[in-house]
TIFI-641001 format. One record per residue (C-alpha): residue in one letter; z, x, y; residue number from 1. Coordinates in steps of 0.25 Angstrom, whole numbers, plus 5000, padded with zeros to 4 digits. Example, Ala and Ser with C-alpha at 12.3 -4.5 7.8 and 13.67 -1.06 7.14 Angstrom:
residues 2
+-------+------+------+------+-------+
| lokol |    Z |    X |    Y | lumlo |
+-------+------+------+------+-------+
|     A | 5031 | 5049 | 4982 |     1 |
|     S | 5029 | 5055 | 4996 |     2 |
+-------+------+------+------+-------+
end
This chain:
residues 421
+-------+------+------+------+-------+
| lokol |    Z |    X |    Y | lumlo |
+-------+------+------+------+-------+
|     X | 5103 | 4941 | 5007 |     1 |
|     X | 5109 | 4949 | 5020 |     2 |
|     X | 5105 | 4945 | 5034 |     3 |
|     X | 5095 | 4952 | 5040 |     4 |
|     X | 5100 | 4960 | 5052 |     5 |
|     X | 5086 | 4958 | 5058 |     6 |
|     X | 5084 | 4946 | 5068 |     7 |
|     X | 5068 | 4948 | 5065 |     8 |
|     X | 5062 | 4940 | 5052 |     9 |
|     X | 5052 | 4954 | 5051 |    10 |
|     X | 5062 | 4965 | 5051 |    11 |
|     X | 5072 | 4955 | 5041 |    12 |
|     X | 5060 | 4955 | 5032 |    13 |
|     X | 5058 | 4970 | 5031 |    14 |
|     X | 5071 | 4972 | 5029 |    15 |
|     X | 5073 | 4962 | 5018 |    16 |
|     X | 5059 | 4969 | 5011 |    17 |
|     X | 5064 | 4982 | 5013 |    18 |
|     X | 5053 | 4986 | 5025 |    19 |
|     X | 5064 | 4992 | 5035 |    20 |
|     X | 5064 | 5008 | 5034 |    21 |
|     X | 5064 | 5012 | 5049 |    22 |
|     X | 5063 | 5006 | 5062 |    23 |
|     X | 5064 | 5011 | 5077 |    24 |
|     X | 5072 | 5001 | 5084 |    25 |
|     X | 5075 | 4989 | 5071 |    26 |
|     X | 5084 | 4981 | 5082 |    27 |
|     X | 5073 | 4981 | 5094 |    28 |
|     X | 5062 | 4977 | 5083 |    29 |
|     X | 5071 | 4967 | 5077 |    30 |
|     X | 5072 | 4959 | 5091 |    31 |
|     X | 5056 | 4962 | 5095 |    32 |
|     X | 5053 | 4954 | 5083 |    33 |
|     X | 5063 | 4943 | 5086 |    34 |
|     X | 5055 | 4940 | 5099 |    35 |
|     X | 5041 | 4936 | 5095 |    36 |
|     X | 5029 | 4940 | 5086 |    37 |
|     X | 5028 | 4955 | 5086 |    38 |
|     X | 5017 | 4963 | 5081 |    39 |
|     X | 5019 | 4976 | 5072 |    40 |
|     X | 5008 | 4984 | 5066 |    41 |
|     X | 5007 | 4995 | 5054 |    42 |
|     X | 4996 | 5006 | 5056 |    43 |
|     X | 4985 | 5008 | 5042 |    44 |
|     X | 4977 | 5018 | 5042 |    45 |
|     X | 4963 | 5014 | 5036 |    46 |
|     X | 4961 | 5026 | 5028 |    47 |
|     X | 4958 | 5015 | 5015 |    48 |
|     X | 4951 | 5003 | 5010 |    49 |
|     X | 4966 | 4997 | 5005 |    50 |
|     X | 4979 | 4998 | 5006 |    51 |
|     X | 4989 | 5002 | 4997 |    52 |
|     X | 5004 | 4996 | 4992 |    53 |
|     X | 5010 | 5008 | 5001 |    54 |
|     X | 5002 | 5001 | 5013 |    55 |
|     X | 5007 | 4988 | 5008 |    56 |
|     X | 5022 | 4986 | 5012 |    57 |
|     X | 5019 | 4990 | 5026 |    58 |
|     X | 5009 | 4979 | 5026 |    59 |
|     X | 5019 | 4970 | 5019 |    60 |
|     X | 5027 | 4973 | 5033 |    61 |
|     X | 5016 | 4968 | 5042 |    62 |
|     X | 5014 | 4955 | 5033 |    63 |
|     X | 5030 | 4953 | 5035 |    64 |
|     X | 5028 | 4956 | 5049 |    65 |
|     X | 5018 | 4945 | 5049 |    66 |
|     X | 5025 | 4935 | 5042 |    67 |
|     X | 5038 | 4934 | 5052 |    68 |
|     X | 5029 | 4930 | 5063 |    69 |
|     X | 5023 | 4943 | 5068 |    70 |
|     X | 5009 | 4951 | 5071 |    71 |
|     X | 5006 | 4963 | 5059 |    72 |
|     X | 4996 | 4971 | 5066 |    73 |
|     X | 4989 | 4982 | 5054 |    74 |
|     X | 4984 | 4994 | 5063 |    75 |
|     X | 4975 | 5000 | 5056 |    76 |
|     X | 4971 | 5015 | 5058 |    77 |
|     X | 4957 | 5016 | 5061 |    78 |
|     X | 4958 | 5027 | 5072 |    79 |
|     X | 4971 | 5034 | 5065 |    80 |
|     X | 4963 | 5033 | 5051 |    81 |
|     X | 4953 | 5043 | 5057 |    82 |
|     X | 4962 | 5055 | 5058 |    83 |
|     X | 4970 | 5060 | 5047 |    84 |
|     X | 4985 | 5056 | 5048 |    85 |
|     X | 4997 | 5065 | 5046 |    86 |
|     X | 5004 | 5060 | 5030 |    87 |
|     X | 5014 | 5065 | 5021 |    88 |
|     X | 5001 | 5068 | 5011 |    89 |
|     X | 4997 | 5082 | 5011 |    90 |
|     X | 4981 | 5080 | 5014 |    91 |
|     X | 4976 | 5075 | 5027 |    92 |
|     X | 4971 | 5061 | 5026 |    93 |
|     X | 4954 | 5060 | 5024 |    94 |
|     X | 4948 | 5058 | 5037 |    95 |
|     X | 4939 | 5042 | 5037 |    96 |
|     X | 4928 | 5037 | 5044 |    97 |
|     X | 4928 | 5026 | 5055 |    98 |
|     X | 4920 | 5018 | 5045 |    99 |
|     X | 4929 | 5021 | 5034 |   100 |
|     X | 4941 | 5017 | 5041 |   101 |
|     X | 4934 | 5004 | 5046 |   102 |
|     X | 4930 | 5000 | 5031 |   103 |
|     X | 4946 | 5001 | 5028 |   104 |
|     X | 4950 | 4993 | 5040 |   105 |
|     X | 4943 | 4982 | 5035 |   106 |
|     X | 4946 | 4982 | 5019 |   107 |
|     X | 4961 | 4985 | 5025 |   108 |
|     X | 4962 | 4971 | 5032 |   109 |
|     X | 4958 | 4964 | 5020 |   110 |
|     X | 4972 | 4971 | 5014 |   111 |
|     X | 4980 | 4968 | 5026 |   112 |
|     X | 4976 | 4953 | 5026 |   113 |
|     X | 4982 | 4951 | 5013 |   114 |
|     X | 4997 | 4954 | 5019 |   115 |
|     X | 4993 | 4950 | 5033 |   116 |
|     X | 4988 | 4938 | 5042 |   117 |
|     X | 4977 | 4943 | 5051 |   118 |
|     X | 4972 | 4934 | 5062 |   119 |
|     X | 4973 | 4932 | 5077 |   120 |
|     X | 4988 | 4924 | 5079 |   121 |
|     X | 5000 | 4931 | 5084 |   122 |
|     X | 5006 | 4934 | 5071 |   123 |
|     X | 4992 | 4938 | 5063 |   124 |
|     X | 4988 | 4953 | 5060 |   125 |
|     X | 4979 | 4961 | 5066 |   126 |
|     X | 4973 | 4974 | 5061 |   127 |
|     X | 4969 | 4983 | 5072 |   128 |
|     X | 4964 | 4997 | 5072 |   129 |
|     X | 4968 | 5011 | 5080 |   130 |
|     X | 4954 | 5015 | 5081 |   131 |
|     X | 4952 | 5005 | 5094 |   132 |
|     X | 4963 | 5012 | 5102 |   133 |
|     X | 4961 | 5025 | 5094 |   134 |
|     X | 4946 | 5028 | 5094 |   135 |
|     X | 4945 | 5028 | 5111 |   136 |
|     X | 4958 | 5035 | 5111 |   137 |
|     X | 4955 | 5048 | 5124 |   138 |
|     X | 4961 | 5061 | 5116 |   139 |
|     X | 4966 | 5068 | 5130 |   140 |
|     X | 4971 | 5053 | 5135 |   141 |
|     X | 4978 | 5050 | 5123 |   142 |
|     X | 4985 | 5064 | 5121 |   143 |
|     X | 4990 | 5063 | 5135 |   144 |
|     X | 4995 | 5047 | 5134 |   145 |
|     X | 4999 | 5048 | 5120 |   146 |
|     X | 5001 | 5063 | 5114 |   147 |
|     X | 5010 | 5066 | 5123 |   148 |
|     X | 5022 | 5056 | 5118 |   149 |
|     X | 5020 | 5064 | 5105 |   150 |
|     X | 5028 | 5079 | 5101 |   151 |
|     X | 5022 | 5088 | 5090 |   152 |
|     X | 5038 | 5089 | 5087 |   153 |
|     X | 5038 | 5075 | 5083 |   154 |
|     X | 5027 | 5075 | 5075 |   155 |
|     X | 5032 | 5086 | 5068 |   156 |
|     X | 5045 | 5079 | 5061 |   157 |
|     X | 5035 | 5068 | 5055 |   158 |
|     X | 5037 | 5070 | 5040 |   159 |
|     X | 5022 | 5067 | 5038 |   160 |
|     X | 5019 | 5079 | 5047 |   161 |
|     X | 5031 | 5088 | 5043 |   162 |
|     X | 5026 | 5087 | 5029 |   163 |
|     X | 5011 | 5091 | 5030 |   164 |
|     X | 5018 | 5104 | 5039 |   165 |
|     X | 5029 | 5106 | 5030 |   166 |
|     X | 5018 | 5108 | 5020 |   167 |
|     X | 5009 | 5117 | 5030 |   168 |
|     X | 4998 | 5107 | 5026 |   169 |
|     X | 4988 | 5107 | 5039 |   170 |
|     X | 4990 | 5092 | 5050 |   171 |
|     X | 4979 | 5091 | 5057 |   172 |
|     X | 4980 | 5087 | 5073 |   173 |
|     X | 4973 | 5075 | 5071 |   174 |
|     X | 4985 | 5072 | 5060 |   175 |
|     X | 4993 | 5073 | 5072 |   176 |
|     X | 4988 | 5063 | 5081 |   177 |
|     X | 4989 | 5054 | 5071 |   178 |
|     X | 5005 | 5050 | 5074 |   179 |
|     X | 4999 | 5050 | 5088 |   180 |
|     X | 4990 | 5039 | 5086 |   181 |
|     X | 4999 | 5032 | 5078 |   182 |
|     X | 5009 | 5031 | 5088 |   183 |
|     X | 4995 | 5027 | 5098 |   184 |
|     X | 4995 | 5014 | 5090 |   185 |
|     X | 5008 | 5010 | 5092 |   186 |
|     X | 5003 | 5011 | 5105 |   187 |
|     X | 4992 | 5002 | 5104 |   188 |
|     X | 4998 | 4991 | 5096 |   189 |
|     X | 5008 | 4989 | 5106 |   190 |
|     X | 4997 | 4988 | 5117 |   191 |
|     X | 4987 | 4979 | 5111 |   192 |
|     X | 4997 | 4972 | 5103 |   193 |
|     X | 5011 | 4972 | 5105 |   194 |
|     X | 5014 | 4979 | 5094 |   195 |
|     X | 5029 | 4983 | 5094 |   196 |
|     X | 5032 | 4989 | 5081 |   197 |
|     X | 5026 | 4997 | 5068 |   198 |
|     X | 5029 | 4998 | 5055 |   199 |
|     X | 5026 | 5007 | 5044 |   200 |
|     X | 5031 | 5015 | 5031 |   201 |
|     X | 5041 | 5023 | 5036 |   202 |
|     X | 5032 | 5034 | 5034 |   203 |
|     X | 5026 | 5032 | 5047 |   204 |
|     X | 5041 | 5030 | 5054 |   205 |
|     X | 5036 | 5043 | 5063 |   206 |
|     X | 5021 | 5037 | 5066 |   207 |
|     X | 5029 | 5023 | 5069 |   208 |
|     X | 5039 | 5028 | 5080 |   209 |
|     X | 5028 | 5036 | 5086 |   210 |
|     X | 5022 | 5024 | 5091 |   211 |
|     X | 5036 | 5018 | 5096 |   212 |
|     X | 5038 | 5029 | 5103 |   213 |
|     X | 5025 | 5032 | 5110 |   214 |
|     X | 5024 | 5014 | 5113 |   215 |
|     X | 5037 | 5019 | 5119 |   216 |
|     X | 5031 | 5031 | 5126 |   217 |
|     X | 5019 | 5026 | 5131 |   218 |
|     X | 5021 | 5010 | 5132 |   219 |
|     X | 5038 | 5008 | 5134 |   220 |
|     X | 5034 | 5000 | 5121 |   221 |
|     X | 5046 | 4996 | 5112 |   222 |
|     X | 5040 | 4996 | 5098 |   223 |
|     X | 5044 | 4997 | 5085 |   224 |
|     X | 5044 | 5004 | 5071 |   225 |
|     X | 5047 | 4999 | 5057 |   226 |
|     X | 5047 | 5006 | 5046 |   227 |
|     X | 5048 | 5003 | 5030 |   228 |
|     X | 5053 | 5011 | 5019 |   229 |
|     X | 5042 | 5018 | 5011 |   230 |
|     X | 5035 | 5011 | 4999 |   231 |
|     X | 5042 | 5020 | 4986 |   232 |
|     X | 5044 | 5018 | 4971 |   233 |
|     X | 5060 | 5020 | 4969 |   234 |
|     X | 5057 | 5032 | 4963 |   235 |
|     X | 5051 | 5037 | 4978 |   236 |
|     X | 5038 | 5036 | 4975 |   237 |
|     X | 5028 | 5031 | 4984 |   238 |
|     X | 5024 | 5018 | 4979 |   239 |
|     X | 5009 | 5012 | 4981 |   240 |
|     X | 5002 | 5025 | 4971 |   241 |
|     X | 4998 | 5022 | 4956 |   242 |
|     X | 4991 | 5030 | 4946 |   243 |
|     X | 4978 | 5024 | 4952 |   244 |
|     X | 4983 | 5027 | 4965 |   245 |
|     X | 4986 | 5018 | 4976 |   246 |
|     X | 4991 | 5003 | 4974 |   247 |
|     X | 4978 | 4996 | 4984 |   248 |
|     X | 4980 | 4984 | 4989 |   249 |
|     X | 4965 | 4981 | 4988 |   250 |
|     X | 4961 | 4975 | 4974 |   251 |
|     X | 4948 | 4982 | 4975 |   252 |
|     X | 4956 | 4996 | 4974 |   253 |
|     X | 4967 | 4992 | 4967 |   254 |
|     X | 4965 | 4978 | 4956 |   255 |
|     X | 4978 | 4966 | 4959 |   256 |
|     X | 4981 | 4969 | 4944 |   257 |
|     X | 4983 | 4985 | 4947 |   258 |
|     X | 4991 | 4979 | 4959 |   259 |
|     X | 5000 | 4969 | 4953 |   260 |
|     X | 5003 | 4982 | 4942 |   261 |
|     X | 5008 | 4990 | 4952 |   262 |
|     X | 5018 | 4982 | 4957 |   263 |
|     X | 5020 | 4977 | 4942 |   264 |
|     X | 5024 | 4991 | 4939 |   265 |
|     X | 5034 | 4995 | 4950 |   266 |
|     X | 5046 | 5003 | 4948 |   267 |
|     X | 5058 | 4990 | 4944 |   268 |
|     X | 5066 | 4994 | 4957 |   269 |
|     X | 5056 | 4994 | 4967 |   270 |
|     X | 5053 | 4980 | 4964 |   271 |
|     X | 5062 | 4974 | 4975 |   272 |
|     X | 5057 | 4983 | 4984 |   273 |
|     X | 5042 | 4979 | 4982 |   274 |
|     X | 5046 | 4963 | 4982 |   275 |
|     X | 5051 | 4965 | 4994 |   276 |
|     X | 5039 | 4974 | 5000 |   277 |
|     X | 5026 | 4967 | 4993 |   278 |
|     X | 5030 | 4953 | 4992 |   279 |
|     X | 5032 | 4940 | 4999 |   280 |
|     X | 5044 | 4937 | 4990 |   281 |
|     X | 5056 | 4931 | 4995 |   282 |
|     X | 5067 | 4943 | 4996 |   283 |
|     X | 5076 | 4935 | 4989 |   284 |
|     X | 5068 | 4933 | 4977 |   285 |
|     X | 5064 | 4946 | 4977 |   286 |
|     X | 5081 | 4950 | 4976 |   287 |
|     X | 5080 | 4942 | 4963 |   288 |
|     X | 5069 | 4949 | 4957 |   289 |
|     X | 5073 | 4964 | 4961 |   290 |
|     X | 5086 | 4959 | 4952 |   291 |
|     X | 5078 | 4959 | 4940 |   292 |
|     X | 5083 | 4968 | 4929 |   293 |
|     X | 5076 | 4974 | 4917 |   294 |
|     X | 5064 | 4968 | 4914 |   295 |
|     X | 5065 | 4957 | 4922 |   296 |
|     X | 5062 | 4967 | 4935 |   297 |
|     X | 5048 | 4966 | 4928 |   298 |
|     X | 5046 | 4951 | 4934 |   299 |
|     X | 5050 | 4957 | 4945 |   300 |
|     X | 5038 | 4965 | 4945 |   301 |
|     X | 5028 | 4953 | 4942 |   302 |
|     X | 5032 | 4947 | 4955 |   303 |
|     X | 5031 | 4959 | 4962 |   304 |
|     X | 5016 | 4961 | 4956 |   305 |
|     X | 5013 | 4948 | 4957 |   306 |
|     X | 5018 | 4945 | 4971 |   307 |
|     X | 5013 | 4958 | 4977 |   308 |
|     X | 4999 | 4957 | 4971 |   309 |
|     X | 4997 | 4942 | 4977 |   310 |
|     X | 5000 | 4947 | 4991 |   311 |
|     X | 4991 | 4958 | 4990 |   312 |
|     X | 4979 | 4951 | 4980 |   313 |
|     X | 4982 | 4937 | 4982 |   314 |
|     X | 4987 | 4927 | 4971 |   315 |
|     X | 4975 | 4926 | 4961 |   316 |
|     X | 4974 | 4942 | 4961 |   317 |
|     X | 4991 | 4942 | 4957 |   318 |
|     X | 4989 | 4930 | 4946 |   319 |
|     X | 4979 | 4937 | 4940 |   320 |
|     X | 4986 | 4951 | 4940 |   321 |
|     X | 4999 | 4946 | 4933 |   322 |
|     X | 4990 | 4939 | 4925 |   323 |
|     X | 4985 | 4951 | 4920 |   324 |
|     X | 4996 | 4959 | 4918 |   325 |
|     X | 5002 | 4949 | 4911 |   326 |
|     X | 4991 | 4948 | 4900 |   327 |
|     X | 4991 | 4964 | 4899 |   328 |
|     X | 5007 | 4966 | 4899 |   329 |
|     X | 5013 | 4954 | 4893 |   330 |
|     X | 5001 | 4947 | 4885 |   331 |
|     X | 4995 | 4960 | 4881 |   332 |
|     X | 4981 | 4957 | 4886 |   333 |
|     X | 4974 | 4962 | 4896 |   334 |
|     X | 4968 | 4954 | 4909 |   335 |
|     X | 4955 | 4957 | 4917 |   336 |
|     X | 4964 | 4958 | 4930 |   337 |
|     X | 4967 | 4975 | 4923 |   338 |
|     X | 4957 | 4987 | 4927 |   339 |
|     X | 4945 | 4987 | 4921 |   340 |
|     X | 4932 | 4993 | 4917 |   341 |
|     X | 4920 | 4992 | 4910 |   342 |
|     X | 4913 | 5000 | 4899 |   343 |
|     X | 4900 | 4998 | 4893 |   344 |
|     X | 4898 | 4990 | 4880 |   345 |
|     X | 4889 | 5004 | 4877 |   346 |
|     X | 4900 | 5014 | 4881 |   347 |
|     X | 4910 | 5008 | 4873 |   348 |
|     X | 4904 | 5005 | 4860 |   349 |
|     X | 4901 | 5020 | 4860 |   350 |
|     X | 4916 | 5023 | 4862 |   351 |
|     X | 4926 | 5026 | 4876 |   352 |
|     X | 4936 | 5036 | 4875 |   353 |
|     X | 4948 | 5027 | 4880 |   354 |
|     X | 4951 | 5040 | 4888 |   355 |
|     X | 4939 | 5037 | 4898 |   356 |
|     X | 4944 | 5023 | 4898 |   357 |
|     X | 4957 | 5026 | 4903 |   358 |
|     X | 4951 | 5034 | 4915 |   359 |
|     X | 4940 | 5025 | 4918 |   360 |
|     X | 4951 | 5012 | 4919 |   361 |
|     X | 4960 | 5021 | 4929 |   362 |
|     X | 4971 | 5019 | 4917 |   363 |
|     X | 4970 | 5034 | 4920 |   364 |
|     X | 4967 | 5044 | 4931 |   365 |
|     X | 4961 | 5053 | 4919 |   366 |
|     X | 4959 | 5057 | 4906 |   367 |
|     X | 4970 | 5067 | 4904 |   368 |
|     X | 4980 | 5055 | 4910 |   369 |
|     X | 4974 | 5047 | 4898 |   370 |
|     X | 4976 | 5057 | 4888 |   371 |
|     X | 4992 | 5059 | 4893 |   372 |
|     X | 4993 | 5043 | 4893 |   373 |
|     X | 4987 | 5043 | 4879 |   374 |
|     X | 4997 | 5054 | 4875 |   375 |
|     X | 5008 | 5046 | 4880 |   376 |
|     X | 5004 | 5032 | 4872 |   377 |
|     X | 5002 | 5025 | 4886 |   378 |
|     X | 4985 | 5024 | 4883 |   379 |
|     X | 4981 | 5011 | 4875 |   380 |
|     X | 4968 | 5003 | 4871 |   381 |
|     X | 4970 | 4989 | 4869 |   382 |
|     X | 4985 | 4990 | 4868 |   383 |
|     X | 4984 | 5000 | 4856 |   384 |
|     X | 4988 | 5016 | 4861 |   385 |
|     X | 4979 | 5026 | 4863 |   386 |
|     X | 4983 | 5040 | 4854 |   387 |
|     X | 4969 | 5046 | 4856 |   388 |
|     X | 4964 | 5052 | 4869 |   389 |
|     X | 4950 | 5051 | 4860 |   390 |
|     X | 4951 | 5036 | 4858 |   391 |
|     X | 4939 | 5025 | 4863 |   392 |
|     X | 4936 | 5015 | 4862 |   393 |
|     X | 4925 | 5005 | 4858 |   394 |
|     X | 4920 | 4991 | 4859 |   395 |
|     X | 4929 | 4989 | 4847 |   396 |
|     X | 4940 | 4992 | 4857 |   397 |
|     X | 4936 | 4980 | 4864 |   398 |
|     X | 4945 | 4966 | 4865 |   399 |
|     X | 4941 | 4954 | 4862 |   400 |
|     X | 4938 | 4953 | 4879 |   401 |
|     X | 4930 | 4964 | 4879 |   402 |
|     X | 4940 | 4975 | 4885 |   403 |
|     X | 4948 | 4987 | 4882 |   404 |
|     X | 4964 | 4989 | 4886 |   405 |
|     X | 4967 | 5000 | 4890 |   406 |
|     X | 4982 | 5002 | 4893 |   407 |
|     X | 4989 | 5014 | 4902 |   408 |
|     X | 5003 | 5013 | 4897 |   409 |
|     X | 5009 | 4999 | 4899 |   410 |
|     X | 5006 | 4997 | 4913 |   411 |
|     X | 4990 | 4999 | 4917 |   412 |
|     X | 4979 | 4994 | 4909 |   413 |
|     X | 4964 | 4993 | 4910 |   414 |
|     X | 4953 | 4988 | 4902 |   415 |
|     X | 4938 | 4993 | 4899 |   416 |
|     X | 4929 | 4980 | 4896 |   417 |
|     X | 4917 | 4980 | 4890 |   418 |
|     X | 4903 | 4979 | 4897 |   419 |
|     X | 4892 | 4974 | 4890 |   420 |
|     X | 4879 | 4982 | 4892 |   421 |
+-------+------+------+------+-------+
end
């Protein structure tokens, strides 16, 4: 393993996990962190119950924050969650209500304290909100203390607002103030709480050195950006997205079995990458397993599954997801842990097109996707291939359990149990 060139147990982390994309002064940051606890932060906006895996690394930065002996602050966005920000997606984002934003707050913490220690000691998180500098904020005060440090010029050259224009799709003024406020709370962390430096996907690089440069403008501040390369499959996908949709990180939107599956299922060459990203792995263990060739890259996997799942879900939850997925791909059997629904006892003996089935398991988005699989051979019940898109099913159908499999390719399955009247 080569020396780190950083004097600062944080940044040698994130450069041996791969976190380093940009940063505004890596030498100045390096020393700050030599010289005592620091505290960073990275802003959320509450615009959700969960968060997903493309939230995740960035978390995975504050958690490592935290471990070499420093203050992770989680800002969440509870004033900037209330006005539409400027994205690289073509629709403005759906305005929320306070109470709205209030009820993600909380199911959001419960996410954070999986990865992160919250509490009242120097080194412990805190989760703090923009709306309490934000919501009393005077509009003529703040345009003349803080609007006038920003150009319209600069603005311009952000990607995520040269792109909406590029398209002649309409940004609205309050999308503008966004990168205003954003900049704000650099402001304010490094008031209340000392905060020196911010991190982010690099996505946010313009946000983040607006708020170095206005703590500059307005404080004489010397703070910080840190950016990390964005979360992509090698193909240069963005990763985090299923069929379903997003991978959650709450087992109440998404199950720990769908969640172990995902990373189960990675591409073989982004294994090293997410060992290093969504696990507390050793780095040098993880060198030996990104070696593995062939099939052997498939234990890789398991550990990646496994490991990733018992941060997120805990131990019990990650047990009992490899459990099931090695009854259903190696032992051929299915575990209780899979997606599941129930039918009536009634319902079935009269017969279920296994077309219906498929859709109302979310083994498909609709009935013409299950008609292509079942065209492609990739639809089966109990193990044997569907060739009829008229096919059902019956309580004949039924295993000696008292359920049905049904398998999308080799990868997803569900099962439909029976319910007695």
């Amino acid at each position: 393993m080569t020396q780190s060139k950083y004097k600062s147990d944080f940044l040698h982390v994130m450069e041996e996990r791969g976190f380093i994309n940009q940063c505004s002064d890596v030498e100045g940051l390096d020393k700050k962190l030599c010289e005592g606890v620091q505290s960073a932060y990275i802003g959320y906006d509450p615009t959700g119950p969960s968060l997903h895996i493309g939230h995740l690394y960035t978390v995975m930065m504050l958690h490592w924050f935290q471990q070499c002996g420093h203050k992770p602050i989680t800002l969440m966005g509870g004033g900037t969650a209330l006005i539409p920000d400027p994205t690289l997606k073509d629709k403005t984002r759906p305005l929320l209500s306070p109470a709205d934003i209030e009820t993600n707050v909380e199911s959001l913490k419960q996410v954070f304290s999986k990865f992160l220690t919250y509490g009242e000691g120097p080194t412990d998180a805190c989760m703090v909100n923009n709306y309490d500098w934000l919501a009393g904020l005077d509009y003529i005060e703040f345009l003349r203390d803080v609007g006038m440090h920003f150009t319209v010029n600069r603005m311009l050259t952000f990607e995520s607002v040269k792109t909406r224009l590029d398209r002649e799709l309409p940004m609205t003024f309050i999308e503008f103030n966004y990168m205003i406020l954003q900049g704000y709370d650099f402001v304010q962390l490094h008031r209340r709480y000392g905060t020196v430096f911010q991190m982010g996907g690099s996505d946010q690089w313009g946000n983040i050195i607006n708020g170095v440069e206005l703590g500059r403008k307005m404080d004489r501040a010397e703070l910080f950006a840190l950016t990390a390369p964005l979360l992509t499959t090698a193909s240069g996908a963005k990763m985090g997205k299923t069929e379903g949709g997003a991978v959650w990180l709450n087992a109440d939107m998404l199950s720990p079995y769908k969640y172990y599956q995902y990373w189960r299922n990675v591409e073989d060459d982004m294994v090293g990458t997410l060992l290093r990203r969504f696990t507390l792995l050793p780095v040098a263990e993880i060198e030996k397993l990104e070696a593995l060739q062939g099939q052997e890259i498939n234990e890789a996997k398991k550990i990646l599954a496994f490991e990733a799942t018992r941060l997120c879900h805990g131990e019990t939850a990650a047990q009992e997801a490899q459990a099931t997925a090695q009854n259903v791909f190696e032992q051929g059997v299915a575990g209780t842990d899979l997606p599941s629904i129930s039918i009536a006892e009634s319902r079935l003996a009269a017969g279920v097109f296994v077309i219906d089935l498929f859709v109302e398991t979310e083994l498909a988005g609709s009935k013409g996707d299950v008609r292509r699989l079942i065209k492609g051979g990739g639809a089966k019940v109990n193990d044997g291939t569907v060739t009829d898109e008229k096919q059902t099913v019956s309580t004949e159908d039924l295993t000696p359990d008292g359920y049905i499999k049904l398998s999308a390719g080799k990868k997803k399955h569900a099962l439909a149990w029976v319910e007695s009247p």
